[in-house]
C-alpha positions as CSV (number, residue, x, y, z in Angstrom):
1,X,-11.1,82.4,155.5
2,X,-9.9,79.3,156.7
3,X,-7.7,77.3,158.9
4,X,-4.3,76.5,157.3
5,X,-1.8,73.9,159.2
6,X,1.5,73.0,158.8
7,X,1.8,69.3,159.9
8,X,5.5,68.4,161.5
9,X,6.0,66.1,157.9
10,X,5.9,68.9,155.8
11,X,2.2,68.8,155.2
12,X,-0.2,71.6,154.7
13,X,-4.3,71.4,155.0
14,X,-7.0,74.2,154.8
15,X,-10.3,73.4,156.6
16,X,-13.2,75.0,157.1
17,X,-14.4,76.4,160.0
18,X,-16.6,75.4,161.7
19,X,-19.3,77.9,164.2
20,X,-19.8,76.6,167.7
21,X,-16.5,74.0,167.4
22,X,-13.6,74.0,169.1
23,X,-10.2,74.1,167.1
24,X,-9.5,70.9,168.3
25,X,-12.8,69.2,167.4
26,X,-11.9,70.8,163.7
27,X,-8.5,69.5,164.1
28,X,-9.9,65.9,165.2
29,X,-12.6,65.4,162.3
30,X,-9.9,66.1,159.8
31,X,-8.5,62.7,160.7
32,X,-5.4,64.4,161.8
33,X,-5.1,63.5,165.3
34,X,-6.7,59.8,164.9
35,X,-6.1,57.6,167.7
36,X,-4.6,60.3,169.7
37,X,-6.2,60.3,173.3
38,X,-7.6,63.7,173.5
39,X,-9.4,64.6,176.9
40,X,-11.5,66.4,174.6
41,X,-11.9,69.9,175.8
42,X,-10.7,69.5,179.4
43,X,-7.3,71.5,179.2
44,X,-5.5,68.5,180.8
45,X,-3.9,66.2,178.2
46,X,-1.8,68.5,176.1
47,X,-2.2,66.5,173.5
48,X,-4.0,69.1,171.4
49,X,-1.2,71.4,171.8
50,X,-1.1,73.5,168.7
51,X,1.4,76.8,168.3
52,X,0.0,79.7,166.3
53,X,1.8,81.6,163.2
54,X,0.9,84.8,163.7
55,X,-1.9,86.3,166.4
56,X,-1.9,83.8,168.8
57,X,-5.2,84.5,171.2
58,X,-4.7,85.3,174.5
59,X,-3.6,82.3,176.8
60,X,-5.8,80.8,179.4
61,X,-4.5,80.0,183.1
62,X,-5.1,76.8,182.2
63,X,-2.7,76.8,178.9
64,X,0.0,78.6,181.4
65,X,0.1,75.9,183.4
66,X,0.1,73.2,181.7
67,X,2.3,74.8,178.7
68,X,4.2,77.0,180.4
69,X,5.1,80.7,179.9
70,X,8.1,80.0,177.6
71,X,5.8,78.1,175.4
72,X,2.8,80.3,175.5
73,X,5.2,83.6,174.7
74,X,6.3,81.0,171.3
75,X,2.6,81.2,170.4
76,X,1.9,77.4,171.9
77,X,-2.0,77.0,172.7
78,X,-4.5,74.1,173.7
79,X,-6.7,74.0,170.7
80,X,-9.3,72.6,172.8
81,X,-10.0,76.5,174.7
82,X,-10.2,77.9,171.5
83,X,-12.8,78.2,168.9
84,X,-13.0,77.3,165.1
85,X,-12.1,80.3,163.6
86,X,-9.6,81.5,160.4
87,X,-6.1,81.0,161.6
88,X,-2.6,79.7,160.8
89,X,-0.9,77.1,163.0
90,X,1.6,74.4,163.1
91,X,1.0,70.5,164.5
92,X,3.6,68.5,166.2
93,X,3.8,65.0,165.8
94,X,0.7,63.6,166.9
95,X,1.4,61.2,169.8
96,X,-0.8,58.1,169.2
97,X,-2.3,55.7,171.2
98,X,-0.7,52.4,170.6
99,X,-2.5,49.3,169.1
100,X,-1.8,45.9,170.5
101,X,-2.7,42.9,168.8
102,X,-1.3,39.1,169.9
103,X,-1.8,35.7,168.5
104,X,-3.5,33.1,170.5
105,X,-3.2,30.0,168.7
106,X,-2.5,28.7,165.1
107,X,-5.3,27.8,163.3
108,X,-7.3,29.3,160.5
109,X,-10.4,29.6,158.5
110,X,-14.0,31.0,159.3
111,X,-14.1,32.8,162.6
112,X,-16.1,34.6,165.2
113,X,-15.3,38.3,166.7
114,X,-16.0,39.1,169.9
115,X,-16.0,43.1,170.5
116,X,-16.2,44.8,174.1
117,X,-17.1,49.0,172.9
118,X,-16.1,50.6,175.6
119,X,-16.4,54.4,176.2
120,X,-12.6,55.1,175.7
121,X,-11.3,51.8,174.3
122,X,-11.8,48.5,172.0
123,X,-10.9,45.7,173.0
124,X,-11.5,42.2,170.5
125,X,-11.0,38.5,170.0
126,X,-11.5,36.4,166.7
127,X,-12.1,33.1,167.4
128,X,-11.8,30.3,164.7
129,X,-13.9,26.9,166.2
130,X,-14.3,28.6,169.7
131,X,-10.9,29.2,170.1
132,X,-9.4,32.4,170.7
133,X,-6.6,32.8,167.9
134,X,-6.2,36.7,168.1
135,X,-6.9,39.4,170.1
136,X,-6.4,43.4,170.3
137,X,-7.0,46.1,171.9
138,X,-7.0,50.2,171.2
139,X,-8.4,53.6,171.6
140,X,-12.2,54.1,170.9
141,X,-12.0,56.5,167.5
142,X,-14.5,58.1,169.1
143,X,-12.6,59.7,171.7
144,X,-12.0,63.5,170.4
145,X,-15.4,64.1,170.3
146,X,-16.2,63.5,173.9
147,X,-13.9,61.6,176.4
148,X,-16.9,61.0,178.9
149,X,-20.5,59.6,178.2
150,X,-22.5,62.4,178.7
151,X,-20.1,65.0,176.1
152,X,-20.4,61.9,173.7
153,X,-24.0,62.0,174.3
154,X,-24.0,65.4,173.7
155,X,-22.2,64.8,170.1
156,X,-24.6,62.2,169.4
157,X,-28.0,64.9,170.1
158,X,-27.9,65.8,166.3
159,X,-28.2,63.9,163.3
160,X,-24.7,64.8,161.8
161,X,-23.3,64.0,165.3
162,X,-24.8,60.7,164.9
163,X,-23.7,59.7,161.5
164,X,-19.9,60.9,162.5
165,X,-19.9,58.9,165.5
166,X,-21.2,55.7,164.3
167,X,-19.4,56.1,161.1
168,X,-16.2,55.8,163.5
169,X,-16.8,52.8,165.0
170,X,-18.7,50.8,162.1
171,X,-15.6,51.9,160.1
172,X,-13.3,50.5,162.5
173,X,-15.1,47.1,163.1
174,X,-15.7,46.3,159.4
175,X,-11.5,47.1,159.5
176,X,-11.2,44.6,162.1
177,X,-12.9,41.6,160.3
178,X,-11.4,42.6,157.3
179,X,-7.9,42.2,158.7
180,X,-8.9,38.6,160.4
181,X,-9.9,37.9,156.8
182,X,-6.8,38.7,155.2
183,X,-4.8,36.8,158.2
184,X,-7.3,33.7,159.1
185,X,-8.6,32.8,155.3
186,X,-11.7,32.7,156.4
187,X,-14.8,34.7,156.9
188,X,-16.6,36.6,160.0
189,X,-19.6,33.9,160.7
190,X,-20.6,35.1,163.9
191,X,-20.3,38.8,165.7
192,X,-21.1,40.1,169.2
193,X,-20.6,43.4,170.4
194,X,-20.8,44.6,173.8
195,X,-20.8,48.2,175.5
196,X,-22.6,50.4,177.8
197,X,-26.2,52.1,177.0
198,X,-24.4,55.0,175.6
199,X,-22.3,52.9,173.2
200,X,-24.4,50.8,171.8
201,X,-27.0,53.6,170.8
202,X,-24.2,55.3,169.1
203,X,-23.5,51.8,167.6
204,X,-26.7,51.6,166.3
205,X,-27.2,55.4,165.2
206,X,-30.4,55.7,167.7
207,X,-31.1,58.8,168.8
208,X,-30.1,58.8,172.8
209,X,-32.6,61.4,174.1
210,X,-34.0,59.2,176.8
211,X,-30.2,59.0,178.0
212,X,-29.2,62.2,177.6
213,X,-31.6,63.7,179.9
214,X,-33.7,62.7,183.2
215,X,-35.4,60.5,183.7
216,X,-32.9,58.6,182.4
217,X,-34.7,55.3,180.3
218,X,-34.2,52.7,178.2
219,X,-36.3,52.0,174.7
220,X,-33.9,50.0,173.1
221,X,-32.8,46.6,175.5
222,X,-30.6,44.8,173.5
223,X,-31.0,40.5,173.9
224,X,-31.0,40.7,169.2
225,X,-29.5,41.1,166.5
226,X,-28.6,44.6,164.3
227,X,-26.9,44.9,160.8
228,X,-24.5,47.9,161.9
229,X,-22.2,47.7,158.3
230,X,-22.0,45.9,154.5
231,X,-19.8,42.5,154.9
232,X,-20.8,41.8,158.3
233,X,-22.7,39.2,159.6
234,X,-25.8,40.8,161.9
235,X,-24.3,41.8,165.5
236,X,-25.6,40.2,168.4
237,X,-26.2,43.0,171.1
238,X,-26.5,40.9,174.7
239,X,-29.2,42.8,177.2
240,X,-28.8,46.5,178.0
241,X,-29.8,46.0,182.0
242,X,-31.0,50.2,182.8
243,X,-29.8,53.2,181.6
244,X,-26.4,53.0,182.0
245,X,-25.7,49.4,183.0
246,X,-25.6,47.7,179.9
247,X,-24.2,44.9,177.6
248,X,-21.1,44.8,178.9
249,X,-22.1,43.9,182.1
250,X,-24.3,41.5,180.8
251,X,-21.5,39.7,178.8
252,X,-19.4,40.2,182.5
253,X,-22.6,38.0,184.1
254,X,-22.1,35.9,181.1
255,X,-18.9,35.4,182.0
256,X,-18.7,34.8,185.5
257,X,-22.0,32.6,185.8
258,X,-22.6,31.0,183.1
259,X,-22.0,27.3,183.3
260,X,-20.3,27.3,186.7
261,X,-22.0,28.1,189.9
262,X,-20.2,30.9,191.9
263,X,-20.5,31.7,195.1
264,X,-22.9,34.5,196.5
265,X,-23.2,37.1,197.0
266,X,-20.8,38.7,194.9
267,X,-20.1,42.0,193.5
268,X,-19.1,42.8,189.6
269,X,-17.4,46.3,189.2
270,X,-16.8,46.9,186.3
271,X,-14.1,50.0,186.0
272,X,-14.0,52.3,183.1
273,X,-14.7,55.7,182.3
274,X,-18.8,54.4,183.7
275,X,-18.5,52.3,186.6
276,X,-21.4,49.9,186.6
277,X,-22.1,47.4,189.3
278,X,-24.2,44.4,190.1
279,X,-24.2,43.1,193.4
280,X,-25.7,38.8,192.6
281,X,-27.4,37.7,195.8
282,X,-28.2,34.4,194.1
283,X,-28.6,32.7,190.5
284,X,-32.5,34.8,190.7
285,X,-31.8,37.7,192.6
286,X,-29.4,40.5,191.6
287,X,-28.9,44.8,191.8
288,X,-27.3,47.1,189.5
289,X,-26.5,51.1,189.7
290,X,-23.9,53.0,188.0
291,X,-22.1,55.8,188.3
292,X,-20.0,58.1,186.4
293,X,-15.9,57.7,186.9
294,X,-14.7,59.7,184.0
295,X,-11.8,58.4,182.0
296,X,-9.1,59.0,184.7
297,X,-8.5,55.1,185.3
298,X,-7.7,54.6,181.8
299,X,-4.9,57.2,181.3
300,X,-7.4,59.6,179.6
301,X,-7.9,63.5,181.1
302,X,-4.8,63.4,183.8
303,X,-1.8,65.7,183.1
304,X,0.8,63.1,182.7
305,X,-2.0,60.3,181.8
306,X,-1.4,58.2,178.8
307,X,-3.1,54.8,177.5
308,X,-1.1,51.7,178.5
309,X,1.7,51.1,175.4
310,X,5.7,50.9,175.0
311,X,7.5,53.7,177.3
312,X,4.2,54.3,179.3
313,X,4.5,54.0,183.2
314,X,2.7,51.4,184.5
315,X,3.7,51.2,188.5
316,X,5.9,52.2,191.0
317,X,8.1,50.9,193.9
318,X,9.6,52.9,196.7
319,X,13.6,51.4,197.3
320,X,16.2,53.1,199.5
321,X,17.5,54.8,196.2
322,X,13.9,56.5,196.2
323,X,11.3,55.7,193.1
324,X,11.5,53.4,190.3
325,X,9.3,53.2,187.8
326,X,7.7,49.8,185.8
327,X,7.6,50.7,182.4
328,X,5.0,49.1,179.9
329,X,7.0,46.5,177.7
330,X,10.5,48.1,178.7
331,X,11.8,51.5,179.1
332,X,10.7,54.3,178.1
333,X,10.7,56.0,174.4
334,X,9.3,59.5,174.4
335,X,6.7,61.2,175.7
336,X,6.4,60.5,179.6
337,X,3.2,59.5,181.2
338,X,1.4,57.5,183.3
339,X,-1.7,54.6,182.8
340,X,-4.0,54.8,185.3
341,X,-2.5,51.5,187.4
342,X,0.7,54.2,187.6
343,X,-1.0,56.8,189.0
344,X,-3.1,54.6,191.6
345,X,0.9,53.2,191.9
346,X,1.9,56.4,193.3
347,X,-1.1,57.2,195.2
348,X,-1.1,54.7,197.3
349,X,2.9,54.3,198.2
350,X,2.3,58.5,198.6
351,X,-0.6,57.8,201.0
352,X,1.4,54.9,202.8
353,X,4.7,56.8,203.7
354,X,2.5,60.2,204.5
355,X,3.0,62.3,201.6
356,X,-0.3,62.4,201.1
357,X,-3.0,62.7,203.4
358,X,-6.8,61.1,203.7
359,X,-7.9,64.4,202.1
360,X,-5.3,64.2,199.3
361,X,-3.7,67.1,200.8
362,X,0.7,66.5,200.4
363,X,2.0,66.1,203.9
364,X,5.4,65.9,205.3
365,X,6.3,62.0,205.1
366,X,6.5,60.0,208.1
367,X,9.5,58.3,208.2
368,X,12.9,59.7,207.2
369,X,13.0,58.4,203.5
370,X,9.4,59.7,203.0
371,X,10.6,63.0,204.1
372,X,12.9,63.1,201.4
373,X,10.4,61.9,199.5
374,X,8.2,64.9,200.6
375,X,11.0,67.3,199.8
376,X,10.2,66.9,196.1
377,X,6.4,68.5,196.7
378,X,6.6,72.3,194.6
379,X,4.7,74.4,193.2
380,X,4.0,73.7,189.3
381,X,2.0,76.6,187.8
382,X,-0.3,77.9,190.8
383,X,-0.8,74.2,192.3
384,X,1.5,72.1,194.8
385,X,2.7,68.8,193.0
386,X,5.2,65.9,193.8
387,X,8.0,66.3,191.2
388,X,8.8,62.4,189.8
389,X,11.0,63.4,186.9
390,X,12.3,66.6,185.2
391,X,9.3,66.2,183.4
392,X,6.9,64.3,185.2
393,X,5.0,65.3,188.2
394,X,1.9,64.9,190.3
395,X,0.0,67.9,190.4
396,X,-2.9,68.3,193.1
397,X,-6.1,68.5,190.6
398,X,-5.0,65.1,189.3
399,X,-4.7,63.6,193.0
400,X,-8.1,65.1,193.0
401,X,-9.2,63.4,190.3
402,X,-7.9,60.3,191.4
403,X,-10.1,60.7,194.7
404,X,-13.5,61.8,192.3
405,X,-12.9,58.3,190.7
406,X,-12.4,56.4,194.3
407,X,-15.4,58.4,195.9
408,X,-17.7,57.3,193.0
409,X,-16.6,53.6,193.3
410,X,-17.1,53.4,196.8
411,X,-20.6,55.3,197.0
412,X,-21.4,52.8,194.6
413,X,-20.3,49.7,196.5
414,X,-21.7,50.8,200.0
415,X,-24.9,51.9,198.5
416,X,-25.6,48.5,196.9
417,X,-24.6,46.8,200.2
418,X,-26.8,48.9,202.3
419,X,-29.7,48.1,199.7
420,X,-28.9,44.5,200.3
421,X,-28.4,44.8,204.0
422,X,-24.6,43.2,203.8
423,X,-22.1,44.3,204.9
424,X,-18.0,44.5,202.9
425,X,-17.1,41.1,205.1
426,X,-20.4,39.2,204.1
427,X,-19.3,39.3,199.8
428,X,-17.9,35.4,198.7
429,X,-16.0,37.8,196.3
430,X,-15.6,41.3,194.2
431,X,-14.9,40.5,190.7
432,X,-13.0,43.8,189.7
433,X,-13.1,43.8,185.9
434,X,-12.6,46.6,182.8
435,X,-10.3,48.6,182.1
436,X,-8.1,48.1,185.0
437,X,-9.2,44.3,186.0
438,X,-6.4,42.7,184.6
439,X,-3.3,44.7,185.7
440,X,-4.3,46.7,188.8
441,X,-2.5,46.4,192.3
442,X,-5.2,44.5,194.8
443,X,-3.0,46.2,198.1
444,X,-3.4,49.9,195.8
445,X,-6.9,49.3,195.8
446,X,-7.2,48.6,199.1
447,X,-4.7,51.6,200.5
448,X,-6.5,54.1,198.2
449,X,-10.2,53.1,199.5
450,X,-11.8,51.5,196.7
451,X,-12.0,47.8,198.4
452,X,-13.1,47.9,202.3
453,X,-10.3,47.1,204.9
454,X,-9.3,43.2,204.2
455,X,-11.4,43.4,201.2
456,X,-8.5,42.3,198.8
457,X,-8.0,39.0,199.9
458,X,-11.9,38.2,198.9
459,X,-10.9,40.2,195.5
460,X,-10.9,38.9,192.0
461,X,-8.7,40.6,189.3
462,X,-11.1,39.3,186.7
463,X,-9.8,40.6,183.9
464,X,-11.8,41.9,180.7
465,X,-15.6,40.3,182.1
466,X,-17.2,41.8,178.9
467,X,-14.8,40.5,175.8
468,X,-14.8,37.0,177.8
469,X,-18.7,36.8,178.0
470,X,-18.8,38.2,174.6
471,X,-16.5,35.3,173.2
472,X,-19.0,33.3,174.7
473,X,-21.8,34.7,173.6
474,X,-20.1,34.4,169.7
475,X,-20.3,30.9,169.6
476,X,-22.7,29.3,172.8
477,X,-26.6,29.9,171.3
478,X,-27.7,28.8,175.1
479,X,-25.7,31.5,177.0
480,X,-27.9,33.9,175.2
481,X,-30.8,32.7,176.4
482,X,-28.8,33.2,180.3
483,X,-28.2,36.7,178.9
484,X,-31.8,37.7,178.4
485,X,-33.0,36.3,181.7
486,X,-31.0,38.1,183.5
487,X,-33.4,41.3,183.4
488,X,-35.8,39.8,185.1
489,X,-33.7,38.8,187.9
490,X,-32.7,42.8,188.5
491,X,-33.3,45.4,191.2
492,X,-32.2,48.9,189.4
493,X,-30.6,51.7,191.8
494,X,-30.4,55.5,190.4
495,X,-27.8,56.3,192.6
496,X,-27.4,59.8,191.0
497,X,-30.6,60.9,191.0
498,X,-31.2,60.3,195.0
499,X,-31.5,63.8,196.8
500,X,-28.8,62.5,199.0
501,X,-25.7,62.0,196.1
502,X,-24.0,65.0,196.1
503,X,-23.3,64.5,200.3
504,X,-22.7,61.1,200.0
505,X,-20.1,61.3,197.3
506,X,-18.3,64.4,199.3
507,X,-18.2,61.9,202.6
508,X,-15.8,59.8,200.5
509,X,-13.7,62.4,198.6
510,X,-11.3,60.8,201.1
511,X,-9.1,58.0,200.9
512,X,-10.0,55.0,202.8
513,X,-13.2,52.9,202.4
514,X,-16.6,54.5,203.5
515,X,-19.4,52.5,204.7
């Protein structure tokens, strides 16, 4: 017995099942939903909506919420909450993360790539003489089989796991020079790729016990070079800085530090689905921590959330007419959702005008257009949400969510403060990088409680800190020898694994800043 689909193109595929998988995970490692941003097995995307032929199983509260009973009763189910087992189902259309690519400059020939691996996304520069001539970015290939580091950890615990994981990203890297070939004329002569702990293990096809598990340790740094595929030049792998602060942030130091002379102290947060800090005291003198943030901020995991490309909503503004929406790169074309600079967008103008309270409870508005606003809070399913659209809303477990991904920024930046024995006003700067560092809204930051009170006029949007210090890194021999002092200059925090965490984070599942 196997698993037969019906593909919305006329297309039909048998696979095997597989014991202990979901349907989805089956689904995914047929190549079927490639580049689609699953949230891989939390129930919230949709995106692995499948509807069943004949003997649909029984429908989860979860599936009737987010599917609805009209859909369930037509045999619609989130292949995720089921398991691999012999059935017969149709796919929709697979709704596809979008990949952006832009020229920089006109010129040609040999070139340098420049990769930041993050957890849920690529982003990349080839550079032809030092200059940036192109530059992309997309989702991680990765991403079905785990849209957080520890479930891609949890992948990556077996050998098979291993060999599909890296085999994704390898695959897509070697496609990447390959393309710059074709379009530059030249050939890849120099390759850096940067990305957390977790990353660059898979990268490598180590086997991540010591970060799967306490006590969490390191016994591969980085600071060399690894062959990681056939017609590449050996990949430069800047300094892994503890367990789960790692190239990336070296590259970000890279970038901010090297050759200049900033002022300090300063703090680089670097936002993506692991937030990883280092607070620089002085040019010797610096502490790191992490902390886990979960793929919220980059439109992964949230009911409406979708990765930033055409039609997706990127912001808000509150007029007398009510909302209006900023659409990524003009209006929108299809499916609706949000990025995650939309649904901080809404957040904060919610919080603002008392539709939200500090407890992300939905309130009553305080001033006569917000409680018209306030009149659009239902019921969706069994939870209260703000209605936006006919088919968009803000439901209450992703306002939670939001808050989970505040409350672990600010723990944090308080706790590395505290360490230091500074306080939010004494910081020359925050350097707020990743996935949201180019495009987020400094005043949503600051209503939401990620940045202290007055903290955004001392804030950076820095932008992409890891594919700029990897760029670097491509083509300056020196700043690699900045890159593997840096090590030595570090004070590690394990913020998770002090006793005190779990009531720390809870003081801050609030919005506003926390000292």
């Amino acid at each position: 017995m196997s698993i037969l689909i019906h593909t919305h193109d006329g297309g039909r595929f048998a696979l095997e099942t597989k014991s202990g998988d979901t349907l989805a995970r089956t689904i995914f490692m047929s190549r079927l939903w490639h580049g689609v941003p699953l949230c891989s097995g939390l129930g919230k995307c949709g995106l692995c909506r499948v509807r069943f032929l004949s003997d649909a199983p029984e429908a989860n509260a979860d599936e009737r919420k987010k599917l609805g009973q009209e859909k369930v009763d037509e045999g619609w189910r989130l292949a995720c909450l089921h398991p691999s087992e012999p059935c017969e189902i149709e796919l929709p259309e697979p709704m596809r993360s979008q990949r952006a690519i832009r020229t920089l400059a006109e010129k040609a020939g040999d070139f340098a790539l420049a990769v930041d691996l993050g957890t849920t996304s690529i982003h990349w520069t080839a550079l032809v003489d030092g200059t940036p001539v192109a530059s992309g970015q997309e989702l991680n290939p990765q991403t079905g089989l785990g849209s957080e580091i520890m479930s891609r950890l949890a992948v990556a615990a077996t050998a098979e796991g291993r060999f599909v994981l890296r085999a994704l990203i390898t695959d897509r890297i070697t496609e990447l020079a390959l393309l710059a070939t074709r379009n530059l004329g030249g050939q890849c002569t120099s390759l850096v790729v940067s990305g957390n702990p977790a990353m660059t293990y898979i990268l490598l096809g180590k086997k991540p016990d010591d970060l799967a598990a306490a006590p969490y340790t390191l016994t591969y740094e980085g600071g060399d070079e690894r062959r990681i595929g056939a017609g590449l030049p050996p990949a430069y792998i800047p300094p892994l800085l503890a367990p789960f602060v790692g190239a990336d942030l070296s590259a970000g130091l890279t970038a901010i530090e090297y050759g200049d002379t900033p002022d300090y102290p300063f703090l680089l947060a670097d936002l993506g689905t692991n937030g990883e800090f280092v607070l620089a005291l002085s040019p010797d003198k610096r502490i790191c921590a992490s902390v886990p943030m979960g793929p919220a901020l980059e439109g992964v995991g949230l009911s409406f959330g979708r990765t930033a490309g055409p039609g997706a909503i990127t912001g808000f503004t509150l007029t007398p007419k009510g909302l209006e929406a900023t659409y990524f790169e003009g209006p929108r074309d299809g499916t609706p959702g949000m990025t995650g600079t939309g649904y901080l967008s809404l957040t904060a103008i919610l919080l603002k005008h008392g539709i939200l309270t500090d407890t992300g409870q939905f309130g009553e508005g305080n001033t006569p257009l917000a409680a018209k606003l306030a009149a659009k809070v239902t019921t969706e399913g069994d939870e209260p949400a703000f209605v936006i659209s006919d088919d968009l809303c803000l439901p209450a477990s992703d306002v939670e969510e939001i808050l989970k991904v505040k409350a672990a920024f600010n723990l944090a930046m308080s706790t590395l403060l505290k360490e230091a024995d500074l306080t939010p006003g004494k910081l020359a700067a925050i350097h707020i990088a990743g996935a949201l560092g180019e495009h987020v809204s400094l005043n949503d930051l600051e209503t939401i409680g990620f940045l202290p009170p007055g903290g955004k006029a001392r804030t950076i949007k820095a932008g992409n800190t890891s594919l700029k210090g990897s760029e670097i890194l491509t083509v300056d021999p020196e700043s690699r020898v900045f890159a593997e002092g840096l090590a030595d200059t570090l004070t590690r925090l394990e913020l998770t694994g002090d006793t005190s965490f779990g009531d720390e984070f809870i003081k801050r599942m609030r919005f506003g800043y926390v000292d």
